[in-house]
N, CA, C, O and CB atoms as a CASP TS submission, in Angstrom:
PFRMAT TS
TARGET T0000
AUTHOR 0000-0000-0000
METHOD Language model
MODEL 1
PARENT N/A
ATOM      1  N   UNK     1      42.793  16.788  -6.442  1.00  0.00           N
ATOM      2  CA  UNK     1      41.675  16.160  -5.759  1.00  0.00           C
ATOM      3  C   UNK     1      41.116  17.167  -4.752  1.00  0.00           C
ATOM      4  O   UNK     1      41.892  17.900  -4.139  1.00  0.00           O
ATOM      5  CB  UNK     1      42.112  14.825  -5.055  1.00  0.00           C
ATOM      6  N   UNK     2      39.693  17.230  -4.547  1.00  0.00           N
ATOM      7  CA  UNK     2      39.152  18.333  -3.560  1.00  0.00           C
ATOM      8  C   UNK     2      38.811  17.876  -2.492  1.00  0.00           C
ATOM      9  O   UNK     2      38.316  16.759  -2.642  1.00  0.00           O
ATOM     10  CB  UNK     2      38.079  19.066  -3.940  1.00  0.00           C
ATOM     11  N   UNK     3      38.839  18.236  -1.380  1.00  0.00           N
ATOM     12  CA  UNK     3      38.424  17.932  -0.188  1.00  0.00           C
ATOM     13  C   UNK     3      37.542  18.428   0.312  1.00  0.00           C
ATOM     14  O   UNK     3      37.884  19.574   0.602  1.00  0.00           O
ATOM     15  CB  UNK     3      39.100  17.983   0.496  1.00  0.00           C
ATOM     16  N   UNK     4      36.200  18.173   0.708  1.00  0.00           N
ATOM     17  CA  UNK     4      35.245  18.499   1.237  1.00  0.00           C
ATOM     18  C   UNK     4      35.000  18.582   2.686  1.00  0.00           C
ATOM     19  O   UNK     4      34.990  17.530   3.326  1.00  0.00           O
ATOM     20  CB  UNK     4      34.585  17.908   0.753  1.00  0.00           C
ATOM     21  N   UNK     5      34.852  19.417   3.128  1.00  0.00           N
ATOM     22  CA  UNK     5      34.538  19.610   4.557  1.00  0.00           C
ATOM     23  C   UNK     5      33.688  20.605   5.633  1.00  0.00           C
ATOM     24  O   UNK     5      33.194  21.607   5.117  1.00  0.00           O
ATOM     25  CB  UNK     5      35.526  19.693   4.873  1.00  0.00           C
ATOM     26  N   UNK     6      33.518  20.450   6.802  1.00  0.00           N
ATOM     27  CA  UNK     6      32.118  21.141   7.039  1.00  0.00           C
ATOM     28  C   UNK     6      33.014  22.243   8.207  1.00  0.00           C
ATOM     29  O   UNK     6      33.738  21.907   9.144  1.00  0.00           O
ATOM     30  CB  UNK     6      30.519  19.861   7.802  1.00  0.00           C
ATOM     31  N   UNK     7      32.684  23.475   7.788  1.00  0.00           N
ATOM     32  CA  UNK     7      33.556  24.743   7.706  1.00  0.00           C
ATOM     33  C   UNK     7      33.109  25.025   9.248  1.00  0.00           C
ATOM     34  O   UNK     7      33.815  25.727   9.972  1.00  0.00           O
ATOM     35  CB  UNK     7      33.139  26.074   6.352  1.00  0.00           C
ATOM     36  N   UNK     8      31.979  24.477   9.677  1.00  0.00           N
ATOM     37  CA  UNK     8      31.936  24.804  11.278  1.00  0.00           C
ATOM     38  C   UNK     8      32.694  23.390  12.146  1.00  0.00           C
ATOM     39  O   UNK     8      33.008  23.270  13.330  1.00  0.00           O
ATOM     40  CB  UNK     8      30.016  25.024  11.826  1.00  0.00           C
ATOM     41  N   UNK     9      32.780  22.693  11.292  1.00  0.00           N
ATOM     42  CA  UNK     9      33.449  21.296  11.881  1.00  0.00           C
ATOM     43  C   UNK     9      34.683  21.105  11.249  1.00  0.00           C
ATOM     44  O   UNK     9      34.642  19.994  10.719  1.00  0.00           O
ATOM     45  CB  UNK     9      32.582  19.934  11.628  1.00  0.00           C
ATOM     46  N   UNK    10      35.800  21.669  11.040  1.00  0.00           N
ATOM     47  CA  UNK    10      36.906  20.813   9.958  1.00  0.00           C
ATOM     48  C   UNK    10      37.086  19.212  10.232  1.00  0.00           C
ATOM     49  O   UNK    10      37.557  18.441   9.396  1.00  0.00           O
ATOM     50  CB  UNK    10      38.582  21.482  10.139  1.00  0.00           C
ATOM     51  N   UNK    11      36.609  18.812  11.614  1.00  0.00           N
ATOM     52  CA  UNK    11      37.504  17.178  11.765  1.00  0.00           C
ATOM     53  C   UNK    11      36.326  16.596  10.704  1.00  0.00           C
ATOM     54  O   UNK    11      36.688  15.863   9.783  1.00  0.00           O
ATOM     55  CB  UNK    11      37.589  16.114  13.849  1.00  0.00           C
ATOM     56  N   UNK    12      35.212  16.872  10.832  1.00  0.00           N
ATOM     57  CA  UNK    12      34.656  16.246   9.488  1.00  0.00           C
ATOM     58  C   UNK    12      34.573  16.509   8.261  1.00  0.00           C
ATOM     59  O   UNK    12      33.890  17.464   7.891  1.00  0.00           O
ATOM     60  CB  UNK    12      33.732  16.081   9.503  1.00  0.00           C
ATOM     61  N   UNK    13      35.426  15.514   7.147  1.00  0.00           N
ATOM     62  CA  UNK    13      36.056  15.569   5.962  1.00  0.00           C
ATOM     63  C   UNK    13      35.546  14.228   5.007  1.00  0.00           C
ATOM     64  O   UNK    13      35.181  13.141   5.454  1.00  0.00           O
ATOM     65  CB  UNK    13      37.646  15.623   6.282  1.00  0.00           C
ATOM     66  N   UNK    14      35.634  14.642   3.520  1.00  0.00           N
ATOM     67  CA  UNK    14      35.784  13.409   2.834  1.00  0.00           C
ATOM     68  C   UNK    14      36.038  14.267   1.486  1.00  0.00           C
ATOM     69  O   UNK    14      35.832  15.409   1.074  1.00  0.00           O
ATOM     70  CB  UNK    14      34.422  12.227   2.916  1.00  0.00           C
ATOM     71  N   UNK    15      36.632  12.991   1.018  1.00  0.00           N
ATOM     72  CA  UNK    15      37.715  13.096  -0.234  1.00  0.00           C
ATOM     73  C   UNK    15      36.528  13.421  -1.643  1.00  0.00           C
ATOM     74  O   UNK    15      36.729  14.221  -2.557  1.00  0.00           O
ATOM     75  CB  UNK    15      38.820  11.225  -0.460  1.00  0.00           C
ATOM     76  N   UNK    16      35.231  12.489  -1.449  1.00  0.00           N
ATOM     77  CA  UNK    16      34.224  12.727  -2.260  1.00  0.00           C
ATOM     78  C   UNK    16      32.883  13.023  -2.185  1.00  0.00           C
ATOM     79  O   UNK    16      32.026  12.196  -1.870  1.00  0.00           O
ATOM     80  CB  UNK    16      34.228  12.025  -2.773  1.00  0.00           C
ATOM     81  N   UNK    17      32.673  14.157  -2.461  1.00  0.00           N
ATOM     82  CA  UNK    17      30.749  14.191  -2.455  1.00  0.00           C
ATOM     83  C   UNK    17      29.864  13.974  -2.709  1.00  0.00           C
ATOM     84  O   UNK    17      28.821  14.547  -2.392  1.00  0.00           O
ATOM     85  CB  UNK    17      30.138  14.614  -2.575  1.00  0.00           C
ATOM     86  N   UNK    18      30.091  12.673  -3.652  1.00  0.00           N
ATOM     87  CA  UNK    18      29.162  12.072  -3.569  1.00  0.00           C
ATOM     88  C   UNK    18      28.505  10.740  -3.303  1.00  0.00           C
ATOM     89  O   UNK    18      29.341  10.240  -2.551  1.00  0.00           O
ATOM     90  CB  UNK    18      29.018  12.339  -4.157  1.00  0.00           C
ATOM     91  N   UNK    19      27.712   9.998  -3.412  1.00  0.00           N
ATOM     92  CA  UNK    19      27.528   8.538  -3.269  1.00  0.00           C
ATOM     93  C   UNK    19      27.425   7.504  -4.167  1.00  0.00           C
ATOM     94  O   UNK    19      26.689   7.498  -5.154  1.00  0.00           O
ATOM     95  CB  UNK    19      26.629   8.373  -2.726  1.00  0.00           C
ATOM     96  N   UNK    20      28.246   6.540  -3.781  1.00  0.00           N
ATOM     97  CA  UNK    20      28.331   5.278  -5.372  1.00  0.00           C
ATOM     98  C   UNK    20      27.229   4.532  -5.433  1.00  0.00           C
ATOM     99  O   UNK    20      26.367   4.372  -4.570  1.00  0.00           O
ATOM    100  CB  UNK    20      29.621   3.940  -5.396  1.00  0.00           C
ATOM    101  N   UNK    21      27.304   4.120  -6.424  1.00  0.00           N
ATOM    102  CA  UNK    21      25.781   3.226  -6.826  1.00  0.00           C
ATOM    103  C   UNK    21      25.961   2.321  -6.116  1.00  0.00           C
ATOM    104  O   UNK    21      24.875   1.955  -5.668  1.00  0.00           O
ATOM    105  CB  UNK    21      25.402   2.619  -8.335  1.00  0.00           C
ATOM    106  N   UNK    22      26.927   1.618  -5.679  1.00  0.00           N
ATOM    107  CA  UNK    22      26.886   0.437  -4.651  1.00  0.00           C
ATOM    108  C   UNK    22      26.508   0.800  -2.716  1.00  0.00           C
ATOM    109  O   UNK    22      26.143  -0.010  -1.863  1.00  0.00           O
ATOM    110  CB  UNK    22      28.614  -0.250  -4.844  1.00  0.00           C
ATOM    111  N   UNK    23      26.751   2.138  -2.584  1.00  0.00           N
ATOM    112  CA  UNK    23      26.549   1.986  -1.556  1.00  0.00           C
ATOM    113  C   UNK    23      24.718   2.868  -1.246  1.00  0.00           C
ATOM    114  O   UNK    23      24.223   3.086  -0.140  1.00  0.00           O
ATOM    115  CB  UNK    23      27.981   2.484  -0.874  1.00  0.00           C
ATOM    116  N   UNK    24      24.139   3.173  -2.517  1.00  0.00           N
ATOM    117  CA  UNK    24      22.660   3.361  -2.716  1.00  0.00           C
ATOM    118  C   UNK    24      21.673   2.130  -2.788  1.00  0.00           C
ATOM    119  O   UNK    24      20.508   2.226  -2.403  1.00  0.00           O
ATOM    120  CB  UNK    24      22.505   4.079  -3.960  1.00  0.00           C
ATOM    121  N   UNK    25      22.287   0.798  -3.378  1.00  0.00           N
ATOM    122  CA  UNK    25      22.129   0.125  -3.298  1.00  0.00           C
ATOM    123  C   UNK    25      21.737  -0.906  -2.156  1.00  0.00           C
ATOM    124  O   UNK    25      20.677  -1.502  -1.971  1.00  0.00           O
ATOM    125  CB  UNK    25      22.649   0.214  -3.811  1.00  0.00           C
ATOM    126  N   UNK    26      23.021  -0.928  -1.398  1.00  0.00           N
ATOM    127  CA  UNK    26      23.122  -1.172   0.028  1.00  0.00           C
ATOM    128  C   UNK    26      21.930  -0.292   0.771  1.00  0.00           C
ATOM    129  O   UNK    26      21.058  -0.810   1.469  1.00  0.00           O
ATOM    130  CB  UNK    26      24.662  -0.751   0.554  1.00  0.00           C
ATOM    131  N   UNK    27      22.025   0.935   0.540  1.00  0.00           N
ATOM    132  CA  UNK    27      21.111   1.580   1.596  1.00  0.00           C
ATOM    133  C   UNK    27      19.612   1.340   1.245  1.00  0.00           C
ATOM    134  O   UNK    27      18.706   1.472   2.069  1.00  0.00           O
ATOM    135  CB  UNK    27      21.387   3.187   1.695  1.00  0.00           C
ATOM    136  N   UNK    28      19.414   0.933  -0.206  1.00  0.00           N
ATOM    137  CA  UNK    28      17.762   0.489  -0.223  1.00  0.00           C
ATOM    138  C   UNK    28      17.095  -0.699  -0.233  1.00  0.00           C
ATOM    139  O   UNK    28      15.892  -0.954  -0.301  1.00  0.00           O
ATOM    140  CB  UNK    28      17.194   0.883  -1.199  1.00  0.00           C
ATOM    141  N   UNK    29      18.413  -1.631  -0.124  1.00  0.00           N
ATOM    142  CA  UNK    29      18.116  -3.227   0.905  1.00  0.00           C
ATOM    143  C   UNK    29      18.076  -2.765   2.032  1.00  0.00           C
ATOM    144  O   UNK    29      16.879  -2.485   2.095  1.00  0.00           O
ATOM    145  CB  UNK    29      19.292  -4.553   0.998  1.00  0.00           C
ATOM    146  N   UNK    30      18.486  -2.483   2.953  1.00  0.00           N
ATOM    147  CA  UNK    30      18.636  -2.385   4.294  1.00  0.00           C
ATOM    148  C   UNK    30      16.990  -1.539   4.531  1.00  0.00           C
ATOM    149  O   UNK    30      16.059  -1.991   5.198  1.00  0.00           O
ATOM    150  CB  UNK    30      20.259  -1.478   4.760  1.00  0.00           C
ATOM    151  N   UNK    31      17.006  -0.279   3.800  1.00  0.00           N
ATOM    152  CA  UNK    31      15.578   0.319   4.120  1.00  0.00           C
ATOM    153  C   UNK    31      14.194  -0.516   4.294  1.00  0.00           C
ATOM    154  O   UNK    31      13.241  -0.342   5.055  1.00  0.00           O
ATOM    155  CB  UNK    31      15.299   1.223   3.031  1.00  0.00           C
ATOM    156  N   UNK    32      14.613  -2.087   2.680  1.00  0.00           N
ATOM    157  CA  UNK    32      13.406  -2.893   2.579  1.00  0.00           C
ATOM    158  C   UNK    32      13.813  -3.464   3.740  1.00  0.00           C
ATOM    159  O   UNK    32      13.153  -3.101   4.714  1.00  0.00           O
ATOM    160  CB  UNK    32      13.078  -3.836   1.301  1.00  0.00           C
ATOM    161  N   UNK    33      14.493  -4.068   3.908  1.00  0.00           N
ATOM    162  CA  UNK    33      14.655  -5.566   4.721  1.00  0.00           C
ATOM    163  C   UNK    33      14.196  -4.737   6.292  1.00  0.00           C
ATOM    164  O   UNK    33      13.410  -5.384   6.983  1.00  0.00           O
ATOM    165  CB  UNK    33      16.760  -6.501   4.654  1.00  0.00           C
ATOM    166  N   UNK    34      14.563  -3.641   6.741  1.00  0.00           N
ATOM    167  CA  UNK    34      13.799  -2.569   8.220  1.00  0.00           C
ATOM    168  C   UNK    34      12.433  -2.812   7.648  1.00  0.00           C
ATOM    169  O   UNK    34      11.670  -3.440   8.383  1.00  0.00           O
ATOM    170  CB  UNK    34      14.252  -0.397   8.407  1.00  0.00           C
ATOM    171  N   UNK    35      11.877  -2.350   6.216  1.00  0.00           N
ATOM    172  CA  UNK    35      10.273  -2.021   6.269  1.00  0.00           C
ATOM    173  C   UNK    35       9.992  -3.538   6.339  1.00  0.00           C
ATOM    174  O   UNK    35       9.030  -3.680   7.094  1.00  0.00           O
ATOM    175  CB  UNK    35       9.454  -1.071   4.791  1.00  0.00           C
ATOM    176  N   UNK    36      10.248  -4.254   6.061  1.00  0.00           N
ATOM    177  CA  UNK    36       9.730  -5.729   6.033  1.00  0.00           C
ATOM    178  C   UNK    36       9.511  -6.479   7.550  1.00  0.00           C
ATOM    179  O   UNK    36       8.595  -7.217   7.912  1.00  0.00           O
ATOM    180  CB  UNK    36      10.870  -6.622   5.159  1.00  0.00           C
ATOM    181  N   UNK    37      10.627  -6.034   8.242  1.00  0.00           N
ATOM    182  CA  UNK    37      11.183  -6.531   9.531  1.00  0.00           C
ATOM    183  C   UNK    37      10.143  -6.426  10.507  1.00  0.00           C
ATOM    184  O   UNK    37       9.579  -7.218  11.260  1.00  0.00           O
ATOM    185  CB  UNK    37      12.423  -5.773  10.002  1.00  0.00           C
ATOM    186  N   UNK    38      10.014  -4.439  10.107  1.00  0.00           N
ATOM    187  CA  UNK    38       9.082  -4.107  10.838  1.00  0.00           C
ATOM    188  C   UNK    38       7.689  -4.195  10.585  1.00  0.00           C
ATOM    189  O   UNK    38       6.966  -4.005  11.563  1.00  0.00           O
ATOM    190  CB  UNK    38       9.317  -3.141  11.073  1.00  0.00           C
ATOM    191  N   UNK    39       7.155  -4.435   9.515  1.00  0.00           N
ATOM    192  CA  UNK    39       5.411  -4.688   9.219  1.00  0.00           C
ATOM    193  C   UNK    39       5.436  -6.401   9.613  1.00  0.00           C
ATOM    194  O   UNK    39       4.362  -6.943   9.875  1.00  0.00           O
ATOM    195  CB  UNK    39       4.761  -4.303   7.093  1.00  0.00           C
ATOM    196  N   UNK    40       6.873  -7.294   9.640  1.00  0.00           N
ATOM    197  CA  UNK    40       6.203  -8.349  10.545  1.00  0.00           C
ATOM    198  C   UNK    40       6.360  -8.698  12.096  1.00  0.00           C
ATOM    199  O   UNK    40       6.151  -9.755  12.691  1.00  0.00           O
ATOM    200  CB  UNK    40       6.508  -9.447   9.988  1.00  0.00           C
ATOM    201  N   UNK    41       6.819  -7.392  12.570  1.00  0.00           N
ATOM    202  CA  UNK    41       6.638  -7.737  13.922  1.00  0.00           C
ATOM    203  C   UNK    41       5.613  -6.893  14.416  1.00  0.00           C
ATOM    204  O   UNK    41       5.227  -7.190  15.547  1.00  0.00           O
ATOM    205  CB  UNK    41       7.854  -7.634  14.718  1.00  0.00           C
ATOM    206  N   UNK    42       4.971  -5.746  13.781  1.00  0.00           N
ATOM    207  CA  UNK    42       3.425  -5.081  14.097  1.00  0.00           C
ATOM    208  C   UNK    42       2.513  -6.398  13.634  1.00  0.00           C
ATOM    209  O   UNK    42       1.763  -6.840  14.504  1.00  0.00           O
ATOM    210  CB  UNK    42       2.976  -3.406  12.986  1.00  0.00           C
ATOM    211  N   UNK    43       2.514  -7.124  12.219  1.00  0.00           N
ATOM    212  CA  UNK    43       1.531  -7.918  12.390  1.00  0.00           C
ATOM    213  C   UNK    43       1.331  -9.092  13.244  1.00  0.00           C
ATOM    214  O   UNK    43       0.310  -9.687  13.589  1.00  0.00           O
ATOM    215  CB  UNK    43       1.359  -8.204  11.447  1.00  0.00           C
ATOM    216  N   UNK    44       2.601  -9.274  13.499  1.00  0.00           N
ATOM    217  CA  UNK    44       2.698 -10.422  15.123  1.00  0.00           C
ATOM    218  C   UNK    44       2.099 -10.343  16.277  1.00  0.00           C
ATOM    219  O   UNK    44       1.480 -11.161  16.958  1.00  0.00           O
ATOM    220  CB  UNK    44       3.923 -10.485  15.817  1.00  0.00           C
ATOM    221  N   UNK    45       2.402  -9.109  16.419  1.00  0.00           N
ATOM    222  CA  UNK    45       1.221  -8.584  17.414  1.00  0.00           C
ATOM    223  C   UNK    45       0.644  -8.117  17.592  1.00  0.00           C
ATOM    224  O   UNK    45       0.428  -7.993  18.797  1.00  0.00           O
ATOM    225  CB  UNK    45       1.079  -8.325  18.027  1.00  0.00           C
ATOM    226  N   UNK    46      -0.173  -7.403  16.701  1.00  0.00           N
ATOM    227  CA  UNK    46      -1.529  -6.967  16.357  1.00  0.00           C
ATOM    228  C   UNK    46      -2.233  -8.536  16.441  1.00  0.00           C
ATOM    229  O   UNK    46      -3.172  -8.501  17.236  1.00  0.00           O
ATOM    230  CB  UNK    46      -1.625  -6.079  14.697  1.00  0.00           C
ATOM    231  N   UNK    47      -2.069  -9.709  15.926  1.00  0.00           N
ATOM    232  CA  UNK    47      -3.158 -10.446  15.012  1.00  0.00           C
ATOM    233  C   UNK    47      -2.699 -11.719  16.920  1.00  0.00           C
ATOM    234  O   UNK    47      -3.541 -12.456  17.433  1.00  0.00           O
ATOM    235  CB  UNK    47      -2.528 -11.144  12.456  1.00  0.00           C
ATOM    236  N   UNK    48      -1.541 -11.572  17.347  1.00  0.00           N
ATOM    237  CA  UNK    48      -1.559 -12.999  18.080  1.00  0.00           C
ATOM    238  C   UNK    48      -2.487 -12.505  19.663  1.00  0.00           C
ATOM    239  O   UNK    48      -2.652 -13.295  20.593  1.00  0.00           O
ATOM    240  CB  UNK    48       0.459 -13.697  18.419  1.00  0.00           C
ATOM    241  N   UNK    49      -2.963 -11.154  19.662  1.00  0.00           N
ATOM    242  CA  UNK    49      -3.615 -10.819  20.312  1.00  0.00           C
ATOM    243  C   UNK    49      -5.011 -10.952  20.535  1.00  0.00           C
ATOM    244  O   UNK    49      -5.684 -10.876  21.563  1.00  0.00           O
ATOM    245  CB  UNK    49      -3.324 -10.114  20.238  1.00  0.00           C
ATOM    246  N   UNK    50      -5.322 -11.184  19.242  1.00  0.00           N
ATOM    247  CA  UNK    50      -6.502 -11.328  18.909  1.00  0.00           C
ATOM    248  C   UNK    50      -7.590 -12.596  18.722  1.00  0.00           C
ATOM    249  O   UNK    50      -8.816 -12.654  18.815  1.00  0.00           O
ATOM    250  CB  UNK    50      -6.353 -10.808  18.040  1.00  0.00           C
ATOM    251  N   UNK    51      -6.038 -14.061  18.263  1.00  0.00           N
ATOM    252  CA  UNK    51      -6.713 -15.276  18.083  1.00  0.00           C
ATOM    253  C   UNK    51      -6.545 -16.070  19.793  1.00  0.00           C
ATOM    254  O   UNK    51      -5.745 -15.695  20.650  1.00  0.00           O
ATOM    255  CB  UNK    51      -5.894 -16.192  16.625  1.00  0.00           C
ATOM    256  N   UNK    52      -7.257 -16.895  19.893  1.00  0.00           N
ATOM    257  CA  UNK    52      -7.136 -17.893  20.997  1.00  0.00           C
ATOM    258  C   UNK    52      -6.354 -19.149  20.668  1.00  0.00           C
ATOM    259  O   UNK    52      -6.714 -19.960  19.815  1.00  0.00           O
ATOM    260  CB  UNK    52      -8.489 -18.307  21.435  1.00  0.00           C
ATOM    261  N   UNK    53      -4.993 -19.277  21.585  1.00  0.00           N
ATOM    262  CA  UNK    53      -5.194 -20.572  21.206  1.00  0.00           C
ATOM    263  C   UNK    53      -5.347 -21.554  21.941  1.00  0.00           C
ATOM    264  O   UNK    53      -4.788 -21.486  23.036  1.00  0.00           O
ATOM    265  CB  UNK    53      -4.454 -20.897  20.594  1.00  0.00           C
ATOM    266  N   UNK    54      -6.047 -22.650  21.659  1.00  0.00           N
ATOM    267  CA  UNK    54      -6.309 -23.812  22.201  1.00  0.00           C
ATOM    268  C   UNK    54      -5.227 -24.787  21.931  1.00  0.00           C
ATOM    269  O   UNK    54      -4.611 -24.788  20.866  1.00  0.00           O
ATOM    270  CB  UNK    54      -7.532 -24.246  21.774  1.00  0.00           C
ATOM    271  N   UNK    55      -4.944 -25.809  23.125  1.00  0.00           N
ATOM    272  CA  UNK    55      -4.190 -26.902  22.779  1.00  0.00           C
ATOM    273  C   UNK    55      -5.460 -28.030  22.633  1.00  0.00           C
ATOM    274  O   UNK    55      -6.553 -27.647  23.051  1.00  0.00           O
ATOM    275  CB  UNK    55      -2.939 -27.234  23.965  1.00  0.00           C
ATOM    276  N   UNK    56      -5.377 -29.297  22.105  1.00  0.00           N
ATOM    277  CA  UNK    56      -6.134 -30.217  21.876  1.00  0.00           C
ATOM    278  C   UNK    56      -5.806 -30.913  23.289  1.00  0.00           C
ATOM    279  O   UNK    56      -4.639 -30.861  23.677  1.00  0.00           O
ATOM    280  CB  UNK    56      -5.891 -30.943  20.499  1.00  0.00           C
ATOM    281  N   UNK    57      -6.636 -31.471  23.971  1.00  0.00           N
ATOM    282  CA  UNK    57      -6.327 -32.751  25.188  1.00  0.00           C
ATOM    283  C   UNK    57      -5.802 -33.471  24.227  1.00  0.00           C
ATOM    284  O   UNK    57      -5.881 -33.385  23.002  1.00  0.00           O
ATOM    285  CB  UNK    57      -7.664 -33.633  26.138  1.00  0.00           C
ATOM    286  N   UNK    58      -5.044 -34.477  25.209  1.00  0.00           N
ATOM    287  CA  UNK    58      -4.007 -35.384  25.103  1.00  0.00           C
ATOM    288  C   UNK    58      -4.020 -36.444  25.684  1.00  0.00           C
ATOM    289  O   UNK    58      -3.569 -36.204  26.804  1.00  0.00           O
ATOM    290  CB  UNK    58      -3.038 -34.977  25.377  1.00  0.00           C
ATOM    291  N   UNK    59      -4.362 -37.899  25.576  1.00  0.00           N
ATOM    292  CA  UNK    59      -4.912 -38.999  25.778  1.00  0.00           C
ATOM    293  C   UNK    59      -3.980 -39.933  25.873  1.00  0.00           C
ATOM    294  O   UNK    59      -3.811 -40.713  24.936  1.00  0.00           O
ATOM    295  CB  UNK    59      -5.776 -39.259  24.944  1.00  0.00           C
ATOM    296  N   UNK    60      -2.930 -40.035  27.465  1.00  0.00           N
ATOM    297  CA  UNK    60      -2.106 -40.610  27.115  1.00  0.00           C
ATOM    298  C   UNK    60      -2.292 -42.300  28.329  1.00  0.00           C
ATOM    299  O   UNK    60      -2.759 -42.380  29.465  1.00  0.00           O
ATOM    300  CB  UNK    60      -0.785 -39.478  27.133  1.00  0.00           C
ATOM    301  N   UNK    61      -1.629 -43.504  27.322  1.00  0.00           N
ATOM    302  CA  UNK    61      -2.465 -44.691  27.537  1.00  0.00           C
ATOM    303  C   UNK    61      -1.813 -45.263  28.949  1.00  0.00           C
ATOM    304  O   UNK    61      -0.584 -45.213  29.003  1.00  0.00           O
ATOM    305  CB  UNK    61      -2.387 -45.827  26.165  1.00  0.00           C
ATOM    306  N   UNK    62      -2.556 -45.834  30.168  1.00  0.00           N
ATOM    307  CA  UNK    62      -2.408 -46.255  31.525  1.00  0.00           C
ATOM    308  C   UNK    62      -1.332 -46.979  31.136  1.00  0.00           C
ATOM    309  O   UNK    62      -1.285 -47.262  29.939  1.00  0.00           O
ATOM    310  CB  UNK    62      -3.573 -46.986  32.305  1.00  0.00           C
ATOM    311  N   UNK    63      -0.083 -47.509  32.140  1.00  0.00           N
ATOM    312  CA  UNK    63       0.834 -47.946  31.913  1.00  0.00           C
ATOM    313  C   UNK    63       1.848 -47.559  32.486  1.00  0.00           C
ATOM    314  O   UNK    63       2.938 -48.070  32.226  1.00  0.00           O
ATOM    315  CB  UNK    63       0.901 -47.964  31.010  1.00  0.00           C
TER
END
């Protein structure tokens, strides 16, 4: 088995070089679910800046 490691760093090591399909996987949910996250909290506030809101009066009966 080979050990890989970074010749100006030895404490950083790993047994394999490369990456499993499960954890590519993982990393391109996580990328969508950030790009998603983030285009709805720019459009949150881009757009709640922009509308007014009004409450309706409220008509409440003597008593």
């Amino acid at each position: 088995m080979a050990v890989y490691y970074n010749p100006g760093n030895p404490n950083i090591s790993r047994l394999a070089a490369d990456i499993s399909p499960q954890d590519w996987i993982t990393t391109i949910i996580g990328a969508i679910m950030a790009a998603l996250s983030t285009f709805t909290l720019f459009w949150v506030l881009l757009y709640s800046r922009g509308a007014s809101q009004t409450v309706a009066p409220l008509s409440l009966p003597d008593g």
